[in-house]
N, C-alpha and C positions, 0 to 999 in steps of 0.2 A: 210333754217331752218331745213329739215330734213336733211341735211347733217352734220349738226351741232350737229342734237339727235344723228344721229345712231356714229355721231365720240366720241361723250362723250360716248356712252351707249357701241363702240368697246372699247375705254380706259380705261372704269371702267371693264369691265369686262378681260381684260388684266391687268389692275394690281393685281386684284385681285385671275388672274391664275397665275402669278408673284407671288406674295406674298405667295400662297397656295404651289407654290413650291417651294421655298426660306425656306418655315418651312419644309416641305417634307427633303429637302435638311440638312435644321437644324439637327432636327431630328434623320435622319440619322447618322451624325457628332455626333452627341450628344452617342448615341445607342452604334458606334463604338469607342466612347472613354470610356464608361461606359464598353464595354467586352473588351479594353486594359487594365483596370485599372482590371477589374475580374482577368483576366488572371495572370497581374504582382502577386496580390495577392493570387490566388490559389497557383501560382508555389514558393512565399514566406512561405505558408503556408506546402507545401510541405518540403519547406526545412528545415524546424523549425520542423517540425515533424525527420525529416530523421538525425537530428542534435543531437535531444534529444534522439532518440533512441541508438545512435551512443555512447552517453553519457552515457546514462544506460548501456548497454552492459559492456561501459568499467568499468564503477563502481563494477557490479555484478563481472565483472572477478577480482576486486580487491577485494571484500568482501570475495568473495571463496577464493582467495590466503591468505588472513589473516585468516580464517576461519582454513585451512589447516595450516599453521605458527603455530595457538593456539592450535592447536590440538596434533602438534607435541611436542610441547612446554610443553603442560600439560603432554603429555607421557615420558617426556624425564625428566620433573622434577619429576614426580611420582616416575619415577626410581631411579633418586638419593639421594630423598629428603625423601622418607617413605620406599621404596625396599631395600632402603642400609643400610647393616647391624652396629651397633652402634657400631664405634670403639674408646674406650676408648687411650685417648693421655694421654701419664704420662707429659705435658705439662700444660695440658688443663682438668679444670675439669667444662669444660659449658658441658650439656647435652640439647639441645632445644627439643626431644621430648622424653620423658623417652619410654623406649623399652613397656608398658603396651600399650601408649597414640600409638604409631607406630603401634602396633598390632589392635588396633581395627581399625586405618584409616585403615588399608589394611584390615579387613574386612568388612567393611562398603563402599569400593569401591569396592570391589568383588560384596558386595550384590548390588546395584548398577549397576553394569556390568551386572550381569546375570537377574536383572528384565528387563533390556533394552532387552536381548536377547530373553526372551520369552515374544510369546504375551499374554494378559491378557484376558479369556476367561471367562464370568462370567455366572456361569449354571440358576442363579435364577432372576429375574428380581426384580428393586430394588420397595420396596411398595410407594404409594404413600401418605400412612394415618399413623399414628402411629396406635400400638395395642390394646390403652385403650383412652377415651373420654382424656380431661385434659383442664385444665383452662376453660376458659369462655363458652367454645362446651362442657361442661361437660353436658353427656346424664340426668343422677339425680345428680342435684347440691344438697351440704350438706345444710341440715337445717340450719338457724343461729340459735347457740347457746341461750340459752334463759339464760338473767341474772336476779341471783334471791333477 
């Protein structure tokens, strides 16, 4: 009879070191499929980063090249569109911008030009109150009139 407790009381306590390391074991399995799946994901996430940025790059280098195009584009039409001088065709008597309507664009892009070029330095700091009470903040609101 005691060889019969101490065989039950080896078995239970062997399955039960069995079983504790069969989840051990689990576990582990478990552990190293959760940092494969980390992994695959980080290095996804890398790449989706490293894709978009690749992306961006190329865009900005197109937006500066069109940038540059319109820039030329307006310079080159300024030239022949307002700079060129108005020359009357005994063909043709369209005029699109009378010689007064040309002179002023071309000074109004002058002025234009040269506000861009200088910076704008301003000596007085702007107020933050007007000079006199007004409307509803009126310091002595007027009497109401008295009807008689």
């Amino acid at each position: 009879m005691m060889y019969a407790l101490a065989f039950f009381i080896g078995a239970t306590v062997g399955a039960l070191a069995a079983w504790f390391l069969a989840m051990r074991q689990f576990n582990q399995h478990q552990l190293q499929k959760e940092l494969s799946a980390s992994k695959e994901q980080l290095q996804q996430y890398r790449s989706d980063v490293s894709s978009h940025l690749e992306t961006t790059q190329q865009l900005m280098t197109q937006l500066q090249d069109n940038y540059e195009k319109i820039a030329r584009h307006m310079a080159s039409t300024k030239m022949t569109l307002v700079d060129r001088p108005s020359v009357a065709s005994p063909t043709s008597n369209l005029n699109y911008l009378s010689s007064d309507t040309a002179q002023q664009i071309r000074q109004s892009i002058d002025q234009i030009e040269e506000r861009r070029r200088k910076p704008v330095i301003h000596s007085v700091q702007p107020l933050d109150y007007a000079g006199q009470s007004s409307g509803l903040m009126k310091a002595n609101p007027a009497k109401p009139e008295q009807s008689e």
